[in-house]
C-alpha positions in Angstrom: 8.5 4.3 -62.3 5.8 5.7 -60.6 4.1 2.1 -60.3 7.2 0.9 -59.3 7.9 3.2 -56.4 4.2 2.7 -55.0 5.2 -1.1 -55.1 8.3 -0.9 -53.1 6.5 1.3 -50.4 3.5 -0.9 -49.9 6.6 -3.8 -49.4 8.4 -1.5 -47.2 4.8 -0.8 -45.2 4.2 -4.5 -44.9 7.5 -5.5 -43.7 7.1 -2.9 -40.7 3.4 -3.5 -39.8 5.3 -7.0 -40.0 8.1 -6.4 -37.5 6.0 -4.4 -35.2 3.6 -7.4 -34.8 6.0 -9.8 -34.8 7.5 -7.8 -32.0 4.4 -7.3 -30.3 3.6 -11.0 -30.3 7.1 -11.9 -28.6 6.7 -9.5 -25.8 3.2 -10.2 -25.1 4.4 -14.4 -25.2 6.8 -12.9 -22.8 4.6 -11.3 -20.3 2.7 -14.3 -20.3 5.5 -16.7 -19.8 5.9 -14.7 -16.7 2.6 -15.2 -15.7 2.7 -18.6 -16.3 6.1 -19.2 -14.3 4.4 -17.3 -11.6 1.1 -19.5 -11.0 3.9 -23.0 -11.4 5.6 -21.6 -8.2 2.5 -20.3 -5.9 -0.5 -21.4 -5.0 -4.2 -20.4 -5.2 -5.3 -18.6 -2.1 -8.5 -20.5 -0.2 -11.6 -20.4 -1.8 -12.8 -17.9 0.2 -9.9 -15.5 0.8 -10.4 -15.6 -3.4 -13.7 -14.5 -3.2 -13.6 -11.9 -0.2 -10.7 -10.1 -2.9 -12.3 -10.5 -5.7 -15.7 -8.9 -4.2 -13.4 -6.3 -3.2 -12.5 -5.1 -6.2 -16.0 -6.0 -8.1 -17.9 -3.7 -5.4 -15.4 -1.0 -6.2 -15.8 -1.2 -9.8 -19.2 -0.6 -9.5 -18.9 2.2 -7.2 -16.6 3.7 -10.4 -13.5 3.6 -8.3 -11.8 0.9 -9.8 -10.7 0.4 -13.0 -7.4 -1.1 -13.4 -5.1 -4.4 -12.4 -4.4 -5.8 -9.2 -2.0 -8.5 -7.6 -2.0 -9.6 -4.1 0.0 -12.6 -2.3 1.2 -13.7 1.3 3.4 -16.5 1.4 2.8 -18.8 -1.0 -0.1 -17.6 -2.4 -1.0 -15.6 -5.3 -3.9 -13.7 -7.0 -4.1 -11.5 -10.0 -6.6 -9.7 -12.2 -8.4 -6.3 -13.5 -11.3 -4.5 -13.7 -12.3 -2.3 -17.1 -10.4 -0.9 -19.5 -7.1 0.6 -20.8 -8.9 2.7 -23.0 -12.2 3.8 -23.1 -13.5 5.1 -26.4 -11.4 1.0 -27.5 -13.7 -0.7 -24.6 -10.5 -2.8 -24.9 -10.0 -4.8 -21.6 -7.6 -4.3 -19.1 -5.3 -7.2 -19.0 -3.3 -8.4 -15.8 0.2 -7.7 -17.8 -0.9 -4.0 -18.6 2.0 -1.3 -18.7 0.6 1.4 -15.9 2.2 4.9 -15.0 3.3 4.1 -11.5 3.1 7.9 -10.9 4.6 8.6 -7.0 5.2 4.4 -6.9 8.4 6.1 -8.7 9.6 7.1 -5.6 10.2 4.1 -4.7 13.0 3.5 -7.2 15.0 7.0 -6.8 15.0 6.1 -3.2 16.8 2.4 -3.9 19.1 3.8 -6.5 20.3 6.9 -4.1 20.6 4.5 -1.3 22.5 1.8 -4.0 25.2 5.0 -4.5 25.4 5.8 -0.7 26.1 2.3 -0.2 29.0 1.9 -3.0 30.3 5.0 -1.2 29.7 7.4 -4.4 27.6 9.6 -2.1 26.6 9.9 1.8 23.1 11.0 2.4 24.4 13.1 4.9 26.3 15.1 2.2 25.1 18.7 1.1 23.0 18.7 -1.8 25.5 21.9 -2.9 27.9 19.7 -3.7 26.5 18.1 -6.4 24.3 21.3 -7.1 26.0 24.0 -6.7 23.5 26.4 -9.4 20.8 25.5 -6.1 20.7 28.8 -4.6 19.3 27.2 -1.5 22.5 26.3 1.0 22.3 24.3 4.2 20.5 21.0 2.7 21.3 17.2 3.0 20.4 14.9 0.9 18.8 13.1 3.2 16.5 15.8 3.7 15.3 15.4 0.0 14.7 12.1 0.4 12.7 12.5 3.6 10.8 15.6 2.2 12.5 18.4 4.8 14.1 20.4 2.9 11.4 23.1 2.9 11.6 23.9 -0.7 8.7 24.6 -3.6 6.9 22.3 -4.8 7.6 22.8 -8.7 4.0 21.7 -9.8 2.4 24.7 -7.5 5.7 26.9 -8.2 5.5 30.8 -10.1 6.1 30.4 -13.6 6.2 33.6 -14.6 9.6 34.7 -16.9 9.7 30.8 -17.5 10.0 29.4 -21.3 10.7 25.9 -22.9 13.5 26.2 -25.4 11.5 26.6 -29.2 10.8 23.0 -30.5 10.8 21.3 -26.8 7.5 20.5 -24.9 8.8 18.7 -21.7 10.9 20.3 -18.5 14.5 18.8 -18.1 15.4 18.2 -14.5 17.9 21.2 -14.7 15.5 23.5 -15.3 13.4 22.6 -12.2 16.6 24.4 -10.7 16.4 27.4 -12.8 12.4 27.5 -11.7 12.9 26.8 -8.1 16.2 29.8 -8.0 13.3 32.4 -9.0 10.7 31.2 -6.8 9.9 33.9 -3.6 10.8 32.8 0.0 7.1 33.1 0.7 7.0 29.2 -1.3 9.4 27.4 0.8 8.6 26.3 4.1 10.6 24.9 7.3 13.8 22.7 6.6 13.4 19.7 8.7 10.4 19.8 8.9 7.8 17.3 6.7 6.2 19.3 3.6 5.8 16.3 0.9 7.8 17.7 -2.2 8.4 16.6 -5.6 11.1 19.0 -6.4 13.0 16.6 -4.3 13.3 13.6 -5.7 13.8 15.7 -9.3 16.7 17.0 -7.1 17.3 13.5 -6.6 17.1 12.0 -10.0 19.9 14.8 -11.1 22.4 13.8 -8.4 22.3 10.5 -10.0 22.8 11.9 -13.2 25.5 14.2 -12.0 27.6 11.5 -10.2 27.0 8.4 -12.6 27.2 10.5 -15.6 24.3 8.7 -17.0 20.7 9.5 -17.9 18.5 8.4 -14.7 16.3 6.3 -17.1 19.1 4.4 -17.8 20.6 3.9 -14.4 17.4 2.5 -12.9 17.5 0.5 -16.1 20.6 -1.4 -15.3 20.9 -1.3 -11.8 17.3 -1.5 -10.7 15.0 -3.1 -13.5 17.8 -5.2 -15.0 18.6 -7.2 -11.5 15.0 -7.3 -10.4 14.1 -8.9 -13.9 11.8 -6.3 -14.8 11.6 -6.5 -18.5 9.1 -4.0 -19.7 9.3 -1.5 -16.7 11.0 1.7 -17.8 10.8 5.7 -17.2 9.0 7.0 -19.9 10.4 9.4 -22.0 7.8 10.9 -23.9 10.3 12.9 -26.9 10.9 9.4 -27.8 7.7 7.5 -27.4 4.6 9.6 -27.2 1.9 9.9 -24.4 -1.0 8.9 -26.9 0.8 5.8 -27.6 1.0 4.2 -24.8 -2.0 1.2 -24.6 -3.0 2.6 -21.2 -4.7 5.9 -21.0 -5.0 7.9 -17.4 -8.7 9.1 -16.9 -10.7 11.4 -14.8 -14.1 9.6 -15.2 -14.1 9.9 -19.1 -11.6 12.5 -20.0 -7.9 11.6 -20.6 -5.3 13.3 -19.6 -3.4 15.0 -22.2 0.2 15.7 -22.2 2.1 18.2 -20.3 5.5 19.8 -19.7 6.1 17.9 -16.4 5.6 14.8 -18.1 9.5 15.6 -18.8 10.8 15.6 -15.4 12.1 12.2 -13.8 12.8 11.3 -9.8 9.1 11.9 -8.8 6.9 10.0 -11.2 7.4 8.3 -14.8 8.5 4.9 -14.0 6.5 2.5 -16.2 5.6 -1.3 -15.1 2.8 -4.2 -14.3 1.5 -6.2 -11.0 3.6 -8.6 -12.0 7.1 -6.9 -12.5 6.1 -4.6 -8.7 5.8 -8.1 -7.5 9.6 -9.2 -8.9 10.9 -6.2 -7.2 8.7 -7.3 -4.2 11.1 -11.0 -4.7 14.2 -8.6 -5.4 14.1 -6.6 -2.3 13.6 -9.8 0.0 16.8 -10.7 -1.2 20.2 -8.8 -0.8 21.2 -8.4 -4.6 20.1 -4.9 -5.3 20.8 -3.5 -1.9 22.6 -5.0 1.1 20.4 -5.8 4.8 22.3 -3.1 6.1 21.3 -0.5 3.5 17.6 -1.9 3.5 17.1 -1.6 7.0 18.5 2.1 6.7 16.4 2.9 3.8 13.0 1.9 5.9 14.0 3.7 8.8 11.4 6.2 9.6 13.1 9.8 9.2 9.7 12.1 9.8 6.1 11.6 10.9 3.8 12.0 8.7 0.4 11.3 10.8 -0.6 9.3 13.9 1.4 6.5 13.5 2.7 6.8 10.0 6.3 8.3 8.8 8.3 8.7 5.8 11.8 7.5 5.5 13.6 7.6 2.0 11.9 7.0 -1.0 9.0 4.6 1.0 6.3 5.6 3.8 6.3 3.6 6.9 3.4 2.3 9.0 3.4 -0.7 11.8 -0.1 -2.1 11.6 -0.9 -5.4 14.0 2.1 -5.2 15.2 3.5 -6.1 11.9 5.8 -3.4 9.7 4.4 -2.2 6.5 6.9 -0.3 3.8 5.0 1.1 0.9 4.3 4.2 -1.3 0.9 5.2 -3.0 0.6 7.2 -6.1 -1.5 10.0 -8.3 -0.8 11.3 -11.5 -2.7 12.5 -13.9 -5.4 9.8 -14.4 -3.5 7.1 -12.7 -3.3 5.9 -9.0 -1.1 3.4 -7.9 -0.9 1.8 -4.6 2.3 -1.1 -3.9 2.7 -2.2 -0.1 5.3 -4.8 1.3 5.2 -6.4 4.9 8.6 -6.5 6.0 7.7 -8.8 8.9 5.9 -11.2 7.0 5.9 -12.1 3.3 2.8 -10.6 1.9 2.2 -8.1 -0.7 0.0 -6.1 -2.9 0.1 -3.9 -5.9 -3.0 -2.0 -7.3 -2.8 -0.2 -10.8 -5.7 2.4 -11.6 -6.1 4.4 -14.8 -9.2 6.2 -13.4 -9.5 9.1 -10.4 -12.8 9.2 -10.6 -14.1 8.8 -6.8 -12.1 8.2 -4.1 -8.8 6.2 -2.9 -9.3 2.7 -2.3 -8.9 1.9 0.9 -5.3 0.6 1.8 -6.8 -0.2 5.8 -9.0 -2.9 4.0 -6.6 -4.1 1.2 -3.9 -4.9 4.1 -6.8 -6.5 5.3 -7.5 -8.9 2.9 -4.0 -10.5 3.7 -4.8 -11.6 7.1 
C-alpha cells in the first residue's frame, strides 16, 4: 500500500512537471510567433542607425546601467534586443520576450481605462472624487485632479503608519486601505490642490473608482478592455497572493541585491502592470488606431493639464513634451529594482520601450534615445 501510494505520487508529480512544461513551451512558441510576425511586417533599420543603437545600449551596459530589453521603431522599421540577465545568481540571459514590472509605465493604463469610462459616459473627469469615495475625508477634489497629480494629497509610500495593521494572515495593502491610511494622515503631508505634487495615492484612488463603478477587480478590467483589444497576451497586473514575487523569471535589482517583497506590492493604479517590448509596442499599434479609445478622447487624454518643468507637462495618466517641433507622449518608471521607460511620437510614427531590472547608476538618457530615432 505504501509502495503503491509512492507510485501514484511520483505519476501525479510527473504529469504536472508535465503540464507545466508543456505549458511553458506553448507560451514561449507564442511569444515567439509574435516576434516572428513582427520582423515579416517591418524592416531592418540602416546598417548604421543599427549600430549607433546598439552601441547605445552596449556602452551602457558596461557603464552598469543597463541591464534589461529594449525595442525601438520609426515607421517601418524595427529593432529589438537585451543586455544581461533576468536573474543574477541563474546568469540566465535576458531574452527580448522577457515579462518586466512596468512599475510607473502602469500609469499609463489607469489613465486609458479612466478615460475609456469618461468616454462611455460611466464617469466625467470633472466629477468629485466624493462621489465614488465618499469614506475620503478630503472634499473638494476632481478626478481629473488625480489623474493630473493636483490633488495635494499624501503620497502613501512616504505617508505615517503609525496605528496601521494588515489583517492577521495578509501581507499586501488593498486599495481601500490606502483610504483608511491617507484619513489619519496630518494636514502637515498634503500640499496645494491644483497644484503639481507627483502622487501615487492617486492613481490607487484611481484604480478604486474603476472598481467601484465597474464592479470588477481593476486587474481584470484592464484585462478585457485594455490587454484583450491591444492583443497583449502575457501583460497582466500582478497579483502577488496568487503568484508570488520570487517566481516571477525576472528579478528587480539594486546592483546585486534583489528586492524582496513588500506590502505595497498589493496596491494597483500606480505600478504592477506586467508586459514585454513587444506587447508596449502592440499597445503602441492599438493607440494609433481608434479601437480602445476614440480621436476625441485621445486627444483629451494627451492634453497637457500641469507643468511639470521647462517645457514638459503631465496630462492624464502620460507626460507630455514637444521636442523638434514634434510631440512626444510618454511615461518613465521606478520600482523596486526595475525602470521602465515607453515613449510615443504622436506626430510621427516612432517608438521606443526600454525594460531594466537594475537601478544601479543612473537613468538612461531619454534626450539621446529620442535621439536615436531621427
Amino acid at each position: 500500500m505504501f509502495r503503491k501510494s509512492k507510485d501514484l505520487t511520483r505519476i501525479f508529480t510527473f504529469l504536472i512537471f508535465g503540464w507545466v512544461f508543456f505549458t511553458c513551451s506553448s507560451t514561449w512558441a507564442q511569444v515567439s510567433q509574435t516576434e516572428r510576425a513582427l520582423r515579416k511586417q517591418y524592416f531592418s533599420f540602416s546598417d548604421s542607425t543599427t549600430k549607433k543603437i546598439e552601441a547605445f545600449f552596449d556602452r551602457h551596459q558596461k557603464m552598469g546601467n543597463f541591464n534589461g530589453t529594449y525595442l525601438m521603431f520609426k515607421q517601418d522599421s524595427l529593432i529589438y534586443g537585451s543586455r544581461g540577465y533576468a536573474i543574477y545568481s541563474n546568469l540566465d540571459s535576458l531574452e527580448p520576450n522577457d515579462i518586466f514590472q512596468l512599475a510607473s509605465v502602469s500609469k499609463v493604463f489607469t489613465g486609458v481605462a479612466v478615460m475609456q469610462l469618461h468616454q462611455d459616459g460611466y464617469l466625467n473627469i470633472d466629477d468629485s472624487v466624493h462621489w465614488y469615495l465618499p469614506e475620503l475625508n478630503a472634499k473638494n477634489l476632481t478626478i481629473r485632479q488625480l489623474l493630473s497629480h493636483t490633488s495635494g494629497l499624501p503620497d502613501y509610500f512616504y505617508a505615517d503608519y503609525k496605528g496601521f495593521s494588515l489583517p492577521e494572515g495578509e501581507t499586501h495593502m488593498k486599495n481601500e486601505q490606502i483610504i483608511e491610511v491617507i484619513n489619519n494622515q496630518s494636514y502637515r503631508k498634503y500640499g496645494r490642490q491644483g497644484f503639481y505634487d507627483y502622487c501615487n495615492t492617486n492613481y490607487v484612488l484611481l484604480s478604486l473608482i474603476v472598481e467601484r463603478i465597474t464592479q470588477q477587480d481593476f486587474r481584470d478590467y484592464v484585462k478585457e478592455h485594455v490587454f484583450k483589444m491591444a492583443d497583449m497576451k502575457y501583460s497582466h497586473i500582478c497579483n502577488f497572493d496568487s503568484l508570488p514575487l520570487v517566481n516571477y523569471p525576472v528579478q528587480g535589482y539594486n546592483n546585486w541585491s534583489v528586492f524582496d517583497d513588500v506590502m505595497f506590492n498589493g496596491t494597483t493604479g500606480d505600478k504592477g502592470v506586467y508586459s514585454n517590448v513587444f506587447e508596449m509596442f502592440l499597445l503602441d499599434r492599438a493607440l494609433r488606431g481608434s479601437y480602445i479609445l476614440h480621436e476625441a478622447t485621445k486627444e483629451e487624454m494627451w492634453t497637457p493639464q500641469t507643468v511639470t518643468g521647462p517645457g514638459a507637462y503631465y496630462s492624464m495618466g502620460w507626460r507630455v513634451k514637444w521636442i523638434d517641433n514634434q510631440k512626444w507622449v510618454f511615461h518613465n518608471g521606478w520600482w523596486k529594482g526595475f525602470r521602465t521607460y515607453y515613449w510615443r511620437c504622436l506626430d510621427d510614427d516612432k517608438c521606443f520601450v526600454v525594460l531594466t531590472n537594475n537601478v544601479y547608476g543612473r537613468f538612461l538618457s531619454t534626450a539621446e534615445m529620442v535621439k536615436l530615432l531621427e
